[in-house]
C-alpha angles and dihedrals in degrees: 000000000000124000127259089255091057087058091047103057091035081064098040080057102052099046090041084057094048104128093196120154131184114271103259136213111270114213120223118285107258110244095265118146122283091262095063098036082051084057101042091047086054102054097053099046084063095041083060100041083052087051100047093057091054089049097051093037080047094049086039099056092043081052091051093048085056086055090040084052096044094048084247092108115118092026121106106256079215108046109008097236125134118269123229119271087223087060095040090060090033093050104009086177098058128123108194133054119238109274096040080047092055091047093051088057098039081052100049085047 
């Protein structure tokens, strides 16, 4: 199992590569023709859902240093219980173990 100070520097790493910017003004799409317009909204719809899960791994890993800092780190945020060093090393920023994880999900869906 790694250390807490593994942890601890996997998740430094991560918030300190976040490449996060602040959303930004989009200026009005120019009159092309609705090839081009059906490119360019593409685009950046992928351009922000890329951007929105490196904001949220980012949150998350700032959120798993705090637990890291107040000794809560490695323990499920639903039901207490240990999580599992595998998913630990695989997701160092969780906050659930698997199965709470799994019921979070089955219930969003």
């Amino acid at each position: 199992m790694k250390s807490n100070n593994s942890y601890r520097q996997t998740l430094s790493q991560i918030v300190q590569d976040c490449r996060c910017q602040t959303p930004t003004v989009e200026e009005p799409l120019p009159l092309a023709d609705w090839e081009e317009q059906a490119t360019e909204l593409h685009d950046r719809y992928v351009t922000h859902i890329d951007e929105d899960i490196r904001w949220e791994t980012c949150a998350a890993a700032r959120r798993a240093l705090a637990r890291l800092q107040e000794d809560e780190f490695g323990r499920c945020a639903d039901c207490g219980a240990e999580i599992s060093p595998q998913r630990l090393t695989a997701v160092p920023w969780t906050e659930r173990c698997v199965r709470c994880q799994t019921l979070l999900e089955r219930e969003a869906a």
